[in-house]
C-alpha positions in Angstrom: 119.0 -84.2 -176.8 116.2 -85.0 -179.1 112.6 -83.3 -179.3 111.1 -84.5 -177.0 113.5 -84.4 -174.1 113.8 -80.5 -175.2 109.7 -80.2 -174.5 110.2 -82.0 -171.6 112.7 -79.6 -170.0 110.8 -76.8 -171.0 107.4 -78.0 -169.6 109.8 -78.7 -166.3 111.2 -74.8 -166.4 107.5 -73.4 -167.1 106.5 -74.9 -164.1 109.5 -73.9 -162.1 108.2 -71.1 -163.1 105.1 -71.1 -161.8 106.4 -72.2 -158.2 108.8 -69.8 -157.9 105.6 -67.3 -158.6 103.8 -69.1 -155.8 106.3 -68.9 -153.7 106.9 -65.0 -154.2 102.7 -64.8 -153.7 102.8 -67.0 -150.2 105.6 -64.4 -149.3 103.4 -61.3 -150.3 100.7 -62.6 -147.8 103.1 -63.1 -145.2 104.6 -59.4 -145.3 101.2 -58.4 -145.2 100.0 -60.4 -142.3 96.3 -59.5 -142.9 93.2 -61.0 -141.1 93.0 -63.7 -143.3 97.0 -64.6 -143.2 96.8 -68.1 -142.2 93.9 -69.8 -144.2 96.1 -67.7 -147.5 99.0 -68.5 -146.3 98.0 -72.8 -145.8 96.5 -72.9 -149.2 99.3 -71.1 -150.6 101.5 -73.9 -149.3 99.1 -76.4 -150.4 99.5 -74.8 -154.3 103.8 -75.1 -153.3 103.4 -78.8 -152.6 101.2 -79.9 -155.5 103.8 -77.9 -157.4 106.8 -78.9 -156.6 105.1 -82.9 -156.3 104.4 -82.6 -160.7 107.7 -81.3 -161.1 109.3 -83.9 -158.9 107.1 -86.5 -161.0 108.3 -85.0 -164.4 111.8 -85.1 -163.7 111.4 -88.3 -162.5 109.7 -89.6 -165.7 112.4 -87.9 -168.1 115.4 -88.8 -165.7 117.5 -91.3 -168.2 117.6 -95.0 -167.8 
């Protein structure tokens, strides 16, 4: 795998990262159920689906031809 392919996979896994953070953070606000639970809890999902949309995209631009 050359250089590029390696940055690729670890821009991918940095922003697995990140999703896997806002997923843990959308279930935080659901154990805690406060006042505010649904408006948190809908833009937390919204934060999920832009995420996992660029990582979908990147894997789709590095997938091999």
């Amino acid at each position: 795998m050359d250089d590029a392919g390696v940055d690729a996979m670890r821009r991918i896994a940095i922003e697995l990262d990140r999703l896997g953070q806002e997923v843990s953070a959308a279930r935080h606000v659901l154990d805690d159920a406060g006042p505010n639970c649904r408006e948190e809890t809908v833009r937390r999902l919204g934060h999920i689906a832009t995420r996992a949309t660029r990582i979908a995209a990147m894997v789709e631009r590095e997938k091999p031809t």
